[in-house]
C-alpha positions in Angstrom: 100.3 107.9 123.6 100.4 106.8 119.9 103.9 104.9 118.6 105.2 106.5 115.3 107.6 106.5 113.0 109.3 109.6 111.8 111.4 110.3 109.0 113.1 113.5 109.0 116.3 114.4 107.4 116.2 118.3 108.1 119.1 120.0 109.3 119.9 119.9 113.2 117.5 123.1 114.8 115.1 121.8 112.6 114.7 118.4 113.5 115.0 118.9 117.0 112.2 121.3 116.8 110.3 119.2 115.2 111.1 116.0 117.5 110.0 118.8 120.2 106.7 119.1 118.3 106.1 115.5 118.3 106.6 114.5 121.6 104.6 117.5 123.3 101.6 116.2 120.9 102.0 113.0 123.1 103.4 110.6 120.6 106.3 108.2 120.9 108.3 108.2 118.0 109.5 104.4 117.7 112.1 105.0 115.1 113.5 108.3 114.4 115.7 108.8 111.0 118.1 111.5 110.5 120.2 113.1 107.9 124.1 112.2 109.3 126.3 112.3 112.3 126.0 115.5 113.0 121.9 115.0 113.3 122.3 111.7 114.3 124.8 113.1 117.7 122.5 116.1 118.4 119.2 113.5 118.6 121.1 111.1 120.9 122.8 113.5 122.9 119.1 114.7 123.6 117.1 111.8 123.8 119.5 109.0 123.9 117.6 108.5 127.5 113.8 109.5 126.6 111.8 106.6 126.7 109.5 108.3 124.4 112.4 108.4 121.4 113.6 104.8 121.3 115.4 104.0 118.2 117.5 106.8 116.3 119.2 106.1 113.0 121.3 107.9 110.8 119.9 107.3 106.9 123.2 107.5 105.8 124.2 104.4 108.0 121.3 102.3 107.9 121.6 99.7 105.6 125.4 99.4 107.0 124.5 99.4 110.8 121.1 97.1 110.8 121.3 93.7 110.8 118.1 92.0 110.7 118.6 88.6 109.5 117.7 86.7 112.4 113.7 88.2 111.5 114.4 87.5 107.7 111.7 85.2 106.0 111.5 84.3 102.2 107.5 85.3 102.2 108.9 88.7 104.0 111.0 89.3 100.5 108.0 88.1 98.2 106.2 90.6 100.0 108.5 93.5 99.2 109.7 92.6 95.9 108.4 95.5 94.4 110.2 98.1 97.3 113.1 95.9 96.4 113.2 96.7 92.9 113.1 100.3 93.3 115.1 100.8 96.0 118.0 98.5 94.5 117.4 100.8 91.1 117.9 103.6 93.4 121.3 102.3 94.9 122.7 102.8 91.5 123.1 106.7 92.8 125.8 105.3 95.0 126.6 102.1 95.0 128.2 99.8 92.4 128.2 96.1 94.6 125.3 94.4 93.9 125.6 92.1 96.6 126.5 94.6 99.2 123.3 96.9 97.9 120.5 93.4 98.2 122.1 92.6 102.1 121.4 96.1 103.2 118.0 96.2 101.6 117.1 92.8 103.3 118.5 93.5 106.4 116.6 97.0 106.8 113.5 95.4 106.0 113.9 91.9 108.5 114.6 94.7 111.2 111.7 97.0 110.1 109.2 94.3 109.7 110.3 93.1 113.5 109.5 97.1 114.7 106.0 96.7 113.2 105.6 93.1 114.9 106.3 94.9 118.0 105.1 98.1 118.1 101.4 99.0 117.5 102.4 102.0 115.1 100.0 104.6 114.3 101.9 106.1 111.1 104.5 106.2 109.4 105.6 110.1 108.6 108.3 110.9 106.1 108.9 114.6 105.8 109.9 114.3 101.9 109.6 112.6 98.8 110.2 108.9 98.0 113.7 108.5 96.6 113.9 104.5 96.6 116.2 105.1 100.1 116.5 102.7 102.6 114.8 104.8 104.7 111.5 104.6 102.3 110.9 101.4 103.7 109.1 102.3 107.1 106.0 103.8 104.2 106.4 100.1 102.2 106.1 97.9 105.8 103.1 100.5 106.9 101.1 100.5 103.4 100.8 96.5 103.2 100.2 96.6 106.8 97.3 99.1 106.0 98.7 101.5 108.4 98.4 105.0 107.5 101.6 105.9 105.6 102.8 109.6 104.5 105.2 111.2 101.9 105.8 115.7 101.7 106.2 115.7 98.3 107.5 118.6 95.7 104.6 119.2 93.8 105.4 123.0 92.5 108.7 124.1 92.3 109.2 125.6 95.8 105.8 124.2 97.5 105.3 120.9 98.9 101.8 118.5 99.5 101.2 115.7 101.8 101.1 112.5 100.3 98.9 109.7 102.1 101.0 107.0 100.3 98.4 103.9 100.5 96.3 105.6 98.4 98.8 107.7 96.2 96.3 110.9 97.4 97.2 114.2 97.9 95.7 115.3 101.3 94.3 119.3 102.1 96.2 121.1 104.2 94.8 122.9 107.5 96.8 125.8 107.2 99.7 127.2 105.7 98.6 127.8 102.3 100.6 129.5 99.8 99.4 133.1 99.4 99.0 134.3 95.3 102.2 135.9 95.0 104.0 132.4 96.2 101.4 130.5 94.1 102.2 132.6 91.1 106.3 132.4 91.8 105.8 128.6 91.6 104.1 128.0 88.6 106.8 128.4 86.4 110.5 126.2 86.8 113.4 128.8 87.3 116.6 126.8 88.6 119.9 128.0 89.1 122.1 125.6 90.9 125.2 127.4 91.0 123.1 130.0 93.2 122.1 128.1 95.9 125.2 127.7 98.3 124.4 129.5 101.2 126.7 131.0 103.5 126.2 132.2 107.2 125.9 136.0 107.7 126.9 135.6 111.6 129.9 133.6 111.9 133.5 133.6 113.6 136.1 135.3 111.3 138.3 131.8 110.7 135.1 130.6 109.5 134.1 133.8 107.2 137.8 133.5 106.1 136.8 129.6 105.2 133.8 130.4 103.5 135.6 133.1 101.4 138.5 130.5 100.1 135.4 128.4 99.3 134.2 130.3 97.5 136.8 131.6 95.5 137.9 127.9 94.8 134.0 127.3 93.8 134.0 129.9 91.1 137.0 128.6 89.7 137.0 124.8 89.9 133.3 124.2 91.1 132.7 121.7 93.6 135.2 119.8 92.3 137.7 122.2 92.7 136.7 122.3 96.3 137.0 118.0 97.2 140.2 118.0 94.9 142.0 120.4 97.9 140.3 118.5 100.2 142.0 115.1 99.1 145.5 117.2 98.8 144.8 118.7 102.5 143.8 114.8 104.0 145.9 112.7 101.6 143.1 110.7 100.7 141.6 110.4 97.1 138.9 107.6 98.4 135.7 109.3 100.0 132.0 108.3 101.4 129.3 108.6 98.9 126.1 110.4 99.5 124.2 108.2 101.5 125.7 105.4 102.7 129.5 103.9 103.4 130.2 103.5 100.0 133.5 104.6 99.4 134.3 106.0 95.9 137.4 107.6 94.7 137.8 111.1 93.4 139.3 110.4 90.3 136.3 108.1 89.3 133.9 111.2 90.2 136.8 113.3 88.1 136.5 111.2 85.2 132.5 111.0 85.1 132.1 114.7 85.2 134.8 115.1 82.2 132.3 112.3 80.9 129.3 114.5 81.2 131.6 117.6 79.3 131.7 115.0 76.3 127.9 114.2 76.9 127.2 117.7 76.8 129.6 118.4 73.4 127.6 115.4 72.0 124.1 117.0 72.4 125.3 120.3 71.3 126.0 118.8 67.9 123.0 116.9 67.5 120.6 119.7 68.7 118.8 121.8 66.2 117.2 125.0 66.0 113.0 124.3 66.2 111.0 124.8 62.9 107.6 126.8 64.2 106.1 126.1 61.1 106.1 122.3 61.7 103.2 120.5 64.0 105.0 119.1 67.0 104.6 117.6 70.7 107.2 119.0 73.0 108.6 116.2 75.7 110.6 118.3 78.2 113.3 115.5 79.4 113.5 114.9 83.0 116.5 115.1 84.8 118.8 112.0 85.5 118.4 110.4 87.9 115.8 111.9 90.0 114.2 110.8 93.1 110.5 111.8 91.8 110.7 109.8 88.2 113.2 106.9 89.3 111.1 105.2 91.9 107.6 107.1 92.3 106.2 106.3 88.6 105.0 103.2 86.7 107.3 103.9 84.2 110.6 105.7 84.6 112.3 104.9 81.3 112.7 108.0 79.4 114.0 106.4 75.9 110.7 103.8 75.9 108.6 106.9 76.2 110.0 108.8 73.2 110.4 105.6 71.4 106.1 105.6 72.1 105.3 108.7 71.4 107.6 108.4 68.6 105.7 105.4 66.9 102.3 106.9 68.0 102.1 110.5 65.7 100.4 111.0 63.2 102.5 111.2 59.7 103.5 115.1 59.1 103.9 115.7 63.1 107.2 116.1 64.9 108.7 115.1 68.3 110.6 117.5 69.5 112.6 116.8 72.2 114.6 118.9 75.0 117.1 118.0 77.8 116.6 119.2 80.5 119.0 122.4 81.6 120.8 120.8 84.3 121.7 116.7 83.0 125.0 118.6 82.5 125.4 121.3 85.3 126.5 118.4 88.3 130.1 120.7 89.1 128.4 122.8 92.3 127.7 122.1 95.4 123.9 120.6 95.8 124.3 118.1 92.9 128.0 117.0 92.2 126.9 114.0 94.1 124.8 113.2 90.8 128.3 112.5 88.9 128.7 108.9 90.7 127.5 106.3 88.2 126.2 108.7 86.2 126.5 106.8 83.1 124.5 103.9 83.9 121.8 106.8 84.3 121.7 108.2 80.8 125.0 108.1 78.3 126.0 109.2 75.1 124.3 105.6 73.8 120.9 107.1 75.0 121.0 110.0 72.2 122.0 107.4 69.5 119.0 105.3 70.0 116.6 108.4 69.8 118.6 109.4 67.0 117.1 106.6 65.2 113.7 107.6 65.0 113.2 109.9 62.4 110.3 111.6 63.3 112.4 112.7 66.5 114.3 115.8 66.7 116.3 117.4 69.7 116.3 121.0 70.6 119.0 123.5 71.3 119.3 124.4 75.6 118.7 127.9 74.3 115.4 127.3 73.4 112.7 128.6 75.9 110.8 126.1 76.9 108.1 128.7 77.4 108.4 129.2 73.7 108.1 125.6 73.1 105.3 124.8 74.7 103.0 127.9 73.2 104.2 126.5 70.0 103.9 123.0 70.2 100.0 121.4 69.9 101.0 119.3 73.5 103.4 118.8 75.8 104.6 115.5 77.5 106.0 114.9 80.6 106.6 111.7 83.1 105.6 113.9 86.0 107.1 117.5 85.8 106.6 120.7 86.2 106.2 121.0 82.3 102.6 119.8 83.1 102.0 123.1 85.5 103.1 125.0 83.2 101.6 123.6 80.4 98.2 123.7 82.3 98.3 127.3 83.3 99.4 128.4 79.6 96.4 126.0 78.4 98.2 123.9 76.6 97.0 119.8 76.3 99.9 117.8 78.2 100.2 113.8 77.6 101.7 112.4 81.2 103.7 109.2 81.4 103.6 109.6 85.7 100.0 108.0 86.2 97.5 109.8 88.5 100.4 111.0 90.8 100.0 114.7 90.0 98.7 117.5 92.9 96.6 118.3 90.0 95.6 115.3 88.5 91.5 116.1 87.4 93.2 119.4 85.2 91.3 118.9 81.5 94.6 119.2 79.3 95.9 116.2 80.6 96.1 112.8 78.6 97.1 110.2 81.0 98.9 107.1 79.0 99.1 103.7 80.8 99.8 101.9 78.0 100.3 102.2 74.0 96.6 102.1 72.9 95.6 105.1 75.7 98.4 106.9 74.1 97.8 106.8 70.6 94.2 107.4 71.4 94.9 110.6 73.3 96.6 112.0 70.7 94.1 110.9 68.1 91.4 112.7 70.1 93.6 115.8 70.8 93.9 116.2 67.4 90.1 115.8 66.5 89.0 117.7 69.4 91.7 120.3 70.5 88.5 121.7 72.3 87.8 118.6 74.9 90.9 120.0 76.1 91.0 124.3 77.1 91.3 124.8 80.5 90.6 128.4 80.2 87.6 128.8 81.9 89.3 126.6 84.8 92.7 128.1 85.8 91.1 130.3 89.0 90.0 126.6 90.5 93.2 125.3 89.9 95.1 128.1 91.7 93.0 127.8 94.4 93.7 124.1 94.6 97.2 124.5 94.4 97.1 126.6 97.3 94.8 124.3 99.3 97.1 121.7 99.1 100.3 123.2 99.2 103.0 124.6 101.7 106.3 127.0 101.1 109.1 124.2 102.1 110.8 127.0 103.9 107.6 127.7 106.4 108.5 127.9 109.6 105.3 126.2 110.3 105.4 123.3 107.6 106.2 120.3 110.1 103.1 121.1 112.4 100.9 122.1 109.8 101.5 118.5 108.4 100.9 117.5 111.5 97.2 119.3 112.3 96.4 117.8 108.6 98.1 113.9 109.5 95.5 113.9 112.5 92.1 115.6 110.7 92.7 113.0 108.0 92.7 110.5 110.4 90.2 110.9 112.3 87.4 112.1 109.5 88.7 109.8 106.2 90.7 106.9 107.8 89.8 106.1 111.6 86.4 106.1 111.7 86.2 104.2 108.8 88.3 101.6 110.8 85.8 101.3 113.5 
């Protein structure tokens, strides 16, 4: 029997099923993190008395629940500084106390670190991306521990890859690939938050009658709408933020969203209509802040990498710059929890400092970014689906994200890891615009893609990353151990 550690924050049937999946494989899963209480009571109802399922943790509650001070060593913080740094950057999603945000990191990790010194774990398997949570750490301990450590990371829009994280590889899948109709329906972003609240076709009528009044408040106040008659209904304006006990209080998350209208108003008059007949690089802004550019990249700073690529064009070329579509849609149900803090994320000062750079101009939302990039003589990009696209409309893409793309050997991209590679890239794209078409490529790529990709909503995904986890293993990792 090998000891794990899983990660999975799925909703309930789906992470018993996979727990199931786990334990009939013959592996004892050490620690087991879940989503919230209603995870968190289903797993220990269940296997509160399995031998084989020994710890089980709620993310949400783990830095407030785990004290590990008595198995706290300075060296053990030197260690980690750099899992330190991103996930206290991260805490800025939710949590305001300093203090309160460094005690929960070091007391996850003291307790973690013990788990290691005590277990003989196999691998660590977290069934998403990192974020910079709490619950990241298990993939930090393993990787300088040389233990074999896995991310699923979104690599197209609706597709996910497995990540082995000590190398920052992306690992072929056994099964499960995406056929070309899914391929094709991922290659290109199309969003639309406001779409994606789900509600249960088989369900009791009091709860068909809730889901209608939800509804009907949703389309006129948003999500908003919806927590401010929750607070009149419990006569409580303080709540828990997303992921963690950190309370907050409605009318702060009130006031940042009326913040983001004025954000929004701000843009609107500062955007201008693009000018085809100019030369130009297109940077699609990323989203803020984001699980897959805070914590994942080298750099993460958006206004340093416009301020680069800024100082390193050519006189007569343009920057132009777009944000992203949804930095301003946060009043719905999957991403109000965005509007905490959102200011210390990206704020009105952020446009005024791009403002200053001359050869910089933002772009009206009602721009196609399709448009954009056929226009433009590049793209750039930290690590976003701007660099698919890009690559499947041939068009050269400069990335900012290091070699943490799916599809990191595709010929359009410049990879920049410092100010010299970046101003060289360009200088050679211009030059040699050739060194760059992908054309003759693109069937390769899609085959790739498909290789090394999953549907996140296959019924299959867990043990297909599974099958994969254990033929790594044994022909790229294990052997080599012996």
């Amino acid at each position: 029997m090998s000891d794990i550690i899983l990660i999975d924050r799925s909703p309930t049937d789906r992470v018993l099923q996979n727990v199931e999946m786990f334990l009939q494989q013959s592996y004892r899963i050490v620690v087991l993190i879940v989503e919230h209480t209603q995870e968190l009571k289903a797993c220990k109802e269940k296997y509160e008395d399995n031998p084989n399922v020994i710890h089980i943790i709620s993310s949400y509650a783990f830095g407030a629940t785990t004290n590990g001070t008595e198995w706290f060593s300075y060296q053990l913080l030197r260690d980690f500084k750099e899992a330190q740094c991103k996930i206290e950057f991260a805490a800025h999603r939710w949590c305001n106390n300093g203090m309160l945000a460094t005690n929960h990191f070091i007391n996850v990790l003291s307790w973690l670190n013990h788990i290691f010194d005590t277990y003989s774990i196999r691998f660590v398997f977290a069934s998403e991306l990192e974020h910079g949570y709490l619950h990241d750490l298990p993939c930090h301990i393993a990787k300088q521990r040389n233990i074999p450590a896995f991310f699923t990371s979104h690599t197209i829009i609706y597709g996910t890859s497995l990540l082995f994280y000590n190398t920052n590889t992306y690992i072929a899948l056994v099964g499960g690939h995406l056929s070309q109709t899914q391929l094709k329906e991922n290659l290109f972003y199309s969003f639309e938050p406001n779409k994606m609240t789900k509600y249960k076709k088989h369900a009791s009528l009091y709860k068909k009658i809730r889901q209608y009044a939800r509804k009907c408040v949703l389309k006129i106040g948003g999500q908003l709408g919806v927590e401010f008659l929750m607070t009149i209904l419990h006569g409580n304006y303080t709540a828990e933020q997303y992921l963690g006990y950190y309370p907050f209080s409605f009318w702060a998350k009130l006031q940042s969203y009326l913040y983001t209208k004025k954000q929004r108003r701000y843009y609107n008059s500062i955007a201008k209509t693009p000018n085809y007949d100019e030369k130009f690089i297109f940077y699609a802004m990323h989203f803020e802040p984001e699980g897959g550019t805070s914590v994942c990249v080298p750099l993460q700073n958006q206004l340093t990498i416009i301020q680069m690529l800024s100082r390193a064009l050519p006189k007569g070329y343009k920057l132009y710059v777009k944000e992203h579509p949804h930095q301003f849609m946060l009043n719905n149900p999957e991403m109000s929890y965005f509007l905490y803090n959102i200011k210390w994320f990206k704020s009105i000062e952020f446009y005024k400092e791009v403002q200053k750079l001359e050869n910089v101009e933002f772009i009206t939302f009602d721009t196609p970014s399709k448009e954009l990039i056929q226009k433009s003589i590049a793209t750039a990009t930290i690590n976003g689906t701007i660099f698919l696209e890009s690559t499947f409309l041939n068009k050269p893409c400069i990335v900012f994200g290091d070699y943490n793309l799916l599809l990191r050997t595709a010929k359009n991209a410049i990879y920049v890891n410092s100010f010299k590679s970046l101003k060289e890239g360009i200088t050679n794209l211009i030059n040699n615009p050739q060194d760059f078409d992908n054309s003759d490529e693109l069937e390769s790529y899609k085959a790739f893609l498909s290789k090394h990709t999953i549907h996140y909503q296959s019924p299959d995904r867990a043990k297909i990353f599974l099958d994969s986890i254990e033929a790594f293993l044994q022909q790229n990792y294990e052997e080599k151990q012996v």
